[in-house]
N, C-alpha and C positions, 0 to 999 in steps of 0.2 A: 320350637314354635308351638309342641303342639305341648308339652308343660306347662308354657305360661298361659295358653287358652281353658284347660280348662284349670290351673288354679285361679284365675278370673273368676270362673263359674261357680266356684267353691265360696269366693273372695265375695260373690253375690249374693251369694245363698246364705251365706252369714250374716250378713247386713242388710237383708229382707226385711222390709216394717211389716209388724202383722197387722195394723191399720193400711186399709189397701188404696184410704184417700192419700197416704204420707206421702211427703216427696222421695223420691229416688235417690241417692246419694250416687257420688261421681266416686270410681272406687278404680284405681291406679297405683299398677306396678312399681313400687318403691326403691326396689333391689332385687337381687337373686343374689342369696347369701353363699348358695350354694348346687352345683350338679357335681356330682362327684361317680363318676363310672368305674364300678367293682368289677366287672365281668363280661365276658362278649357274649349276649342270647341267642341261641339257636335260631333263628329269622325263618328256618321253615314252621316254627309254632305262634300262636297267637300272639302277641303283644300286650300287655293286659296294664293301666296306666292306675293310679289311685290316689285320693289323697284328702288330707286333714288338718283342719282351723286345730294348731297346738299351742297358740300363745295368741291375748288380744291385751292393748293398750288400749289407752284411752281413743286416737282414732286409727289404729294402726295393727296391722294382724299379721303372724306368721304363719303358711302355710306348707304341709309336709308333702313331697310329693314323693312316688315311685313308682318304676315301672320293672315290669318283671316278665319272662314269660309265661304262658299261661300251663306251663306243665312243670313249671320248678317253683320250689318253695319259697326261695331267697331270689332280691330285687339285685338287676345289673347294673340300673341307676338308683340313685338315689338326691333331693334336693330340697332347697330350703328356697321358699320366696317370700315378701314384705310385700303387702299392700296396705296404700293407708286412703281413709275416707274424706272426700274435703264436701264440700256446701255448694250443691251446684248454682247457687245463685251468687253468693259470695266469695268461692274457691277457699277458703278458710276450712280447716281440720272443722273436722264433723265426730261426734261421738259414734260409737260403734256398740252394738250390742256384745254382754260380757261373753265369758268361755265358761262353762261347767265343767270344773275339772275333776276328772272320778277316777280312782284307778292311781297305781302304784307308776305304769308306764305314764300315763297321762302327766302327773306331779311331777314326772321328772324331765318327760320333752315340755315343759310351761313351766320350769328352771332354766332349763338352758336358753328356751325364748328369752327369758327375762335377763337371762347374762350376755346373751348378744346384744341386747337393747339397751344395757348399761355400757357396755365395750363402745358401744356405737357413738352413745353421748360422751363419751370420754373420748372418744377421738378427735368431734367435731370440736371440744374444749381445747384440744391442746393446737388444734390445725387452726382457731380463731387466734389462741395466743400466740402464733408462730405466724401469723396474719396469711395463714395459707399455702404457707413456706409445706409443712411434714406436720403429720400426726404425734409424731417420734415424742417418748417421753427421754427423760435425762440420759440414760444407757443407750438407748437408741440415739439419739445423735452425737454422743461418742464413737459410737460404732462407723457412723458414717464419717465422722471426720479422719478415721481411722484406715477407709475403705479408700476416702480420696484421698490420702499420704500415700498407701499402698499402688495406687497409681502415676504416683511423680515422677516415675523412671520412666514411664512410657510417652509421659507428655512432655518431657524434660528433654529425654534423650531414647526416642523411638527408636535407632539403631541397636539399641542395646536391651527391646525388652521380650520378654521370653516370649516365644511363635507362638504359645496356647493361649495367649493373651490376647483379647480385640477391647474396642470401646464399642459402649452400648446406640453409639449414634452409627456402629460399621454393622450393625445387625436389623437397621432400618428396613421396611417396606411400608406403602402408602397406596391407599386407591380413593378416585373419586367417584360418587354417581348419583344422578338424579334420584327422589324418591316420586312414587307412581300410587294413581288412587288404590289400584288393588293390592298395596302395604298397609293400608289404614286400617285400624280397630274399629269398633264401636262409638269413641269418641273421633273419631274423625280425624286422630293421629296417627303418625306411624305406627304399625304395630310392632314393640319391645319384642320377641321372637325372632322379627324378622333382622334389626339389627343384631342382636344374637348370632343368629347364622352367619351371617354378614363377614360380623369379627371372628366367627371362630375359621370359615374359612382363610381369614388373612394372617392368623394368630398360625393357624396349621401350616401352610406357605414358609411361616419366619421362621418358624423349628425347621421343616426340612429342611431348608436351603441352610441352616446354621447348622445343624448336627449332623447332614450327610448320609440321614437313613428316614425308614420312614415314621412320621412320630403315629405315637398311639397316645389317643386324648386318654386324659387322668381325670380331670376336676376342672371346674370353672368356679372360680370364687368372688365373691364381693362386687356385683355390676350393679354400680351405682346411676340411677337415673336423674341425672339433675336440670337437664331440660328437656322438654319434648320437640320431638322433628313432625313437620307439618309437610303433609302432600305440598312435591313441587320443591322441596328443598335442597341444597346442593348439601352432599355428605361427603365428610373427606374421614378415613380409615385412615390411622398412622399406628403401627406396631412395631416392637421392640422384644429382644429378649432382656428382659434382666436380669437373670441370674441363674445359674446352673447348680445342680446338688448330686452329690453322690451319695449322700445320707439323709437326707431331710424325708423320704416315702417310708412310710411306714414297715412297708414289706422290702426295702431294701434296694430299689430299682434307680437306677439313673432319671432325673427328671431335668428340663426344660421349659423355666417359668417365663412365659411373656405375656408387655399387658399389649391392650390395644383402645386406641384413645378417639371416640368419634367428635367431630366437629361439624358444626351447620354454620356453614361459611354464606359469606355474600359480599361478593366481588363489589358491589356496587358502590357501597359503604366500608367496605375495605375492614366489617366487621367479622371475628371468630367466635362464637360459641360453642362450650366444653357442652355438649349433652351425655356422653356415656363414659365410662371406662369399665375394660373387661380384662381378668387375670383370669389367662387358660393355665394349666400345668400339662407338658407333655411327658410321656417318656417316648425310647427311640427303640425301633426294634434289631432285637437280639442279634441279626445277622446284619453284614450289610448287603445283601440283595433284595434285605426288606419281610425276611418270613422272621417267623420267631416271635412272640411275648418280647413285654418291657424286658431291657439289657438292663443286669444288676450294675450297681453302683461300680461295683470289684471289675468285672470285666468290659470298661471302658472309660476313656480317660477325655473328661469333658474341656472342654475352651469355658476359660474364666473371663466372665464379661467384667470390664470395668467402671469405675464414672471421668467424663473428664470435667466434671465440675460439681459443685456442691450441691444442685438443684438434681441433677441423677444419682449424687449418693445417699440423699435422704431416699429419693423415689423405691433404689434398690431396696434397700434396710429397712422401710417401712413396708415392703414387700413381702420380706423373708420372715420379718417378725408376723405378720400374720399370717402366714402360711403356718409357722411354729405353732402359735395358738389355735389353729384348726387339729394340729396333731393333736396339741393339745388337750384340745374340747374330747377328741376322739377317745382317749384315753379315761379322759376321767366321768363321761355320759356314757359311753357306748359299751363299757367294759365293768 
């Protein structure tokens, strides 16, 4: 909560008119590309939070955030967030003032901006052509028809399929609950933070209960906001694990990928709307009494979630393939 408050702040202060008659632009949370937690900070030292406009589109900005403690050098989080400007009279994208980009670092976080923002429209291109079905380009839904073959025996003939095996609908959890005025933002909606929390506690719940120790958060990636929840709205949390890895962490750690999917339900009308989805990554700790750092890949032997149908085998695959390209990016930006 307290990241996306003040990259807000930052998100304002960029798109400040230095005519002080202008009007105000409506300037809202788009995505959180990314938290990705490196390290556990000593919590008896300061907390020290910071962060930087590194990419601007025409109405739309990426912002770098990180927090660190105030006696070490290197940050324990690290995160990426998208705001874009719309037209407070119109709700219509609004231009945004440009970025000055100076600097050898600079040129190259306002690269990778720019190839997240490409990746992004080429996703939405292939999820229009697939009418909403997967992002998945040609390899990718191979893969997943591939993934659901690899599950016929289970659904065919569940007597006969290997105990480390579940479907992804047996990893379910769900919660409902009102939203209350003091969640709202500045614009008088909920505030993006707060479902954050929200999911990541139910996201945390579905790892424990599926892996049997306790998880240690890794990363949050890709929380797309596609509608807003309004004080007084009914929210329903539905999470899943999707997919487990013994190889996919860079440093080698067993991980536990689940998304969690919010909905503003109303009974009344018998309507659902998708507002958010959140992909946490876990890993589980090293002992099972719960002490110990993430357990490496080698020293433990994960339950393989399955799909039992076509619409969870793309959901998976199009999961794991962005997870890959996060490794990815890492490699080829950070190193």
């Amino acid at each position: 909560e307290d990241l996306d408050a003040l990259a807000g702040t930052i998100a304002f202060e960029h798109c400040r008119a230095e005519d002080p008659m202008a009007k105000s632009l409506h300037i809202v949370t788009a995505s959180v590309d990314r938290i990705k937690y490196r390290k556990r900070p000593n919590l008896e030292d300061d907390l020290v939070m910071s962060g930087r406009v590194t990419w601007v589109g025409r109405s739309s900005m990426e912002i770098q955030m990180r927090a660190q403690s105030s006696k070490a050098e290197e940050p324990f989080m690290e995160s990426i967030f998208t705001f874009v400007a719309r037209d407070p009279e119109t709700g219509k994208a609004a231009r945004i003032n440009p970025l000055k980009v100076d600097g050898a670092e600079a040129e190259a976080l306002f690269q990778m901006g720019e190839h997240r923002d490409a990746a992004r429209k080429e996703m939405r291109k292939r999820q229009k052509a697939s009418r909403g079905l997967h992002g998945l380009d040609e390899a990718g839904v191979d893969a997943a028809h591939a993934l659901l073959e690899q599950a016929q025996a289970r659904i065919v003939m569940p007597a006969m399929s290997r105990p480390m095996d579940m479907f992804l609908r047996e990893t379910r959890l769900e919660n409902t609950f009102l939203t209350m005025p003091q969640q709202r933002n500045t614009a008088g909606r909920i505030f993006g933070g707060f479902l954050m929390r929200r999911a990541y506690e139910l996201a945390r719940s579905t790892a424990h209960i599926f892996g049997g120790r306790r998880p240690i958060f890794h990363e949050l990636d890709e929380v797309a906001f596609r509608a807003p929840v309004n004080v007084g709205d009914m929210v329903k949390f539905e999470s899943c694990v999707l997919y487990t890895s013994q190889e996919i962490d860079a440093q080698g750690r067993a991980t536990v990928h689940t998304e969690v999917d919010t909905w503003v339900i109303q009974p009344e009308s018998g309507e659902a709307v998708l507002s958010n989805t959140f992909n946490f990554t876990f890993g589980l700790a090293a002992n099972p009494d719960g002490t110990g750092g993430s357990v490496k890949g080698t020293d433990i032997v994960l339950r393989r979630v399955l799909p039992a149908n076509r619409e969870e085998a793309y959901k998976i695959v199009e999961r794991y393939m962005g997870d890959r390209a996060q490794v990815e990016e890492d490699v080829k930006y950070r190193h």
